[in-house]
Short mmCIF file of the C-alpha atoms (twelve columns), coordinates in Angstrom:
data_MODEL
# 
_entry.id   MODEL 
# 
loop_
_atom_site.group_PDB 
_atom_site.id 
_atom_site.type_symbol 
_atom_site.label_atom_id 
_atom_site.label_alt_id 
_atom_site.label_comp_id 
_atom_site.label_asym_id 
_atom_site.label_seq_id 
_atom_site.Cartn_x 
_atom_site.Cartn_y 
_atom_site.Cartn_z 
_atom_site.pdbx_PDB_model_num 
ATOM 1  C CA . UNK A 1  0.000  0.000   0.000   1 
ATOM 2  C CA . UNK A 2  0.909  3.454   -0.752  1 
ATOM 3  C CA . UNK A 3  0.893  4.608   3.151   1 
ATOM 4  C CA . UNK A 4  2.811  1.770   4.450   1 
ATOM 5  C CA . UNK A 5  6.581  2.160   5.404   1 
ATOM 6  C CA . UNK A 6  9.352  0.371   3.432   1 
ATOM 7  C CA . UNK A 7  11.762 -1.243  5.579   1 
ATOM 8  C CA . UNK A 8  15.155 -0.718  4.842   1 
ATOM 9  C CA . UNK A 9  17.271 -3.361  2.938   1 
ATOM 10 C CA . UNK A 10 19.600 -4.536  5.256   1 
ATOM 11 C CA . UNK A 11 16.834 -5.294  8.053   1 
ATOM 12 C CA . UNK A 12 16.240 -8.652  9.253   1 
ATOM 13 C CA . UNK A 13 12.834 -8.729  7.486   1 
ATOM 14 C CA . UNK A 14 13.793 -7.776  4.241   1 
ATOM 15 C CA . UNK A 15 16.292 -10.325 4.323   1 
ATOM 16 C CA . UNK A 16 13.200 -13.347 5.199   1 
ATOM 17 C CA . UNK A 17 11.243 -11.688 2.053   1 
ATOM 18 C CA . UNK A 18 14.516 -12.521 0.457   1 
ATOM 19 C CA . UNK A 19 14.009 -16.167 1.513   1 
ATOM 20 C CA . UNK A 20 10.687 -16.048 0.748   1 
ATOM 21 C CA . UNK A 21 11.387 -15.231 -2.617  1 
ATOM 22 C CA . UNK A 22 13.692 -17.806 -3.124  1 
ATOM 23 C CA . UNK A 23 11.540 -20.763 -1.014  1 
ATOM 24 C CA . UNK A 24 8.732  -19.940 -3.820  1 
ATOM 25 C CA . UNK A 25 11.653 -19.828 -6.271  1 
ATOM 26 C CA . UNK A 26 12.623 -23.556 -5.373  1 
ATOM 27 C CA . UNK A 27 9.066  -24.937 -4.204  1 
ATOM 28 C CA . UNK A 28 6.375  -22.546 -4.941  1 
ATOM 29 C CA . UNK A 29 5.741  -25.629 -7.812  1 
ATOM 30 C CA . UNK A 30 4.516  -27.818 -4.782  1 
ATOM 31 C CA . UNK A 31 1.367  -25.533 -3.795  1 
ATOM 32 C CA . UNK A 32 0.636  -24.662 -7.263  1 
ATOM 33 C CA . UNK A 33 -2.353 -26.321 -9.100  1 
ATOM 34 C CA . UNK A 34 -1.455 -28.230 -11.724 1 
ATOM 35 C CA . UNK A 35 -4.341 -29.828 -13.108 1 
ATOM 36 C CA . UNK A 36 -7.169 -27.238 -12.758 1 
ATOM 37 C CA . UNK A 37 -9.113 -28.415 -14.882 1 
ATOM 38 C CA . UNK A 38 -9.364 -31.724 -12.858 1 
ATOM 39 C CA . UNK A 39 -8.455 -33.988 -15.994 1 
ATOM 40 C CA . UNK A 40 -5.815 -36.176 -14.469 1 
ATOM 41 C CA . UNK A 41 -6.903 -37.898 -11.222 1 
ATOM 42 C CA . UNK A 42 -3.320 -37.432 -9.603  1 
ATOM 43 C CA . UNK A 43 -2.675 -38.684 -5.977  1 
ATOM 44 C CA . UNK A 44 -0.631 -35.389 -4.976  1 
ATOM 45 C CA . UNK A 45 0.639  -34.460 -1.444  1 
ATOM 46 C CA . UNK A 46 -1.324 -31.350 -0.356  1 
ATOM 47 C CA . UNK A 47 0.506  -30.509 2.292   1 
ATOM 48 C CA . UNK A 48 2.257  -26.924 2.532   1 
ATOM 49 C CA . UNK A 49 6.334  -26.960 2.595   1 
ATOM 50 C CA . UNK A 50 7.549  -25.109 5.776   1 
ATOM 51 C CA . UNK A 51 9.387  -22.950 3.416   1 
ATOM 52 C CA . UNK A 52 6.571  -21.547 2.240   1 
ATOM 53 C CA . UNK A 53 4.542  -21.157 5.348   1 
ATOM 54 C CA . UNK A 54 4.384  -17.009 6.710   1 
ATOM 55 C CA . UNK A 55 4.924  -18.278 9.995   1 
ATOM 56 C CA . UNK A 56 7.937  -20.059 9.428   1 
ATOM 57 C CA . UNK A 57 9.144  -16.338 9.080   1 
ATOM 58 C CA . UNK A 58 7.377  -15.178 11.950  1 
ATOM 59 C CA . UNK A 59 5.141  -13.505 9.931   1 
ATOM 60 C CA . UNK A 60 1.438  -12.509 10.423  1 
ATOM 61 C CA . UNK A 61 -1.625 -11.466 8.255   1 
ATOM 62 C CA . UNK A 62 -1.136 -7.622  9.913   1 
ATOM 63 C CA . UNK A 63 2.008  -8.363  8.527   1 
ATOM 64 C CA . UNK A 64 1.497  -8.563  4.519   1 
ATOM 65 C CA . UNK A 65 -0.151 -4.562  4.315   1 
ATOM 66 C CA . UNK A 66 4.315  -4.337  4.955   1 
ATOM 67 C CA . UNK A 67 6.893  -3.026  2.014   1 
ATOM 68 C CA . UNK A 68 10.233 -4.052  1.508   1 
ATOM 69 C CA . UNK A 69 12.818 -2.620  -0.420  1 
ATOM 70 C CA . UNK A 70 14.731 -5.607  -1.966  1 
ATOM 71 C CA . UNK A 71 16.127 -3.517  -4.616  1 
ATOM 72 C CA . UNK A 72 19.690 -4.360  -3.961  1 
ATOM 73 C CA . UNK A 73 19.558 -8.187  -4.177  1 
ATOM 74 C CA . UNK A 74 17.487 -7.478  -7.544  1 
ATOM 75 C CA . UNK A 75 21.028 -5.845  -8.723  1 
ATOM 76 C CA . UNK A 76 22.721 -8.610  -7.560  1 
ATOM 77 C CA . UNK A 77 21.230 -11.427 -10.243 1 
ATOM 78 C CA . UNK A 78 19.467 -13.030 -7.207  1 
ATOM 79 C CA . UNK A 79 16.565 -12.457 -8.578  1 
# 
């Protein structure tokens, strides 16, 4: 949101959006819905990686209204 304050880029927080990024990077494939049309009857694990899970970050729902600047690790090629 506009009105929200950016936390600066070497704070702890930016750096878990960092791993955030990455986790969904690696495994964001394993929550994603691959068959939404329903036309393969695959036997898939629904469960949520703990990579992926906001909490595993410490992270709450008053939390995600939050900007980070991540700027410098876009320079970097991490991204």
């Amino acid at each position: 949101s506009l009105n929200s304050p950016t936390a600066p880029s070497g704070s702890s927080e930016t750096m878990k959006v960092v791993q955030l990024v990455r986790a969904f990077q690696l495994r964001g494939h394993n929550i994603a819905n691959l068959d939404p049309l329903g036309v393969y009857d695959a036997d898939l694990d629904s469960s949520i990686p703990h990579e992926l899970d906001l909490p595993n970050y410490g992270w709450t729902d008053a939390d995600m209204e939050k900007e980070f600047d991540i700027g410098s690790f876009m320079n970097t090629g991490f991204m």
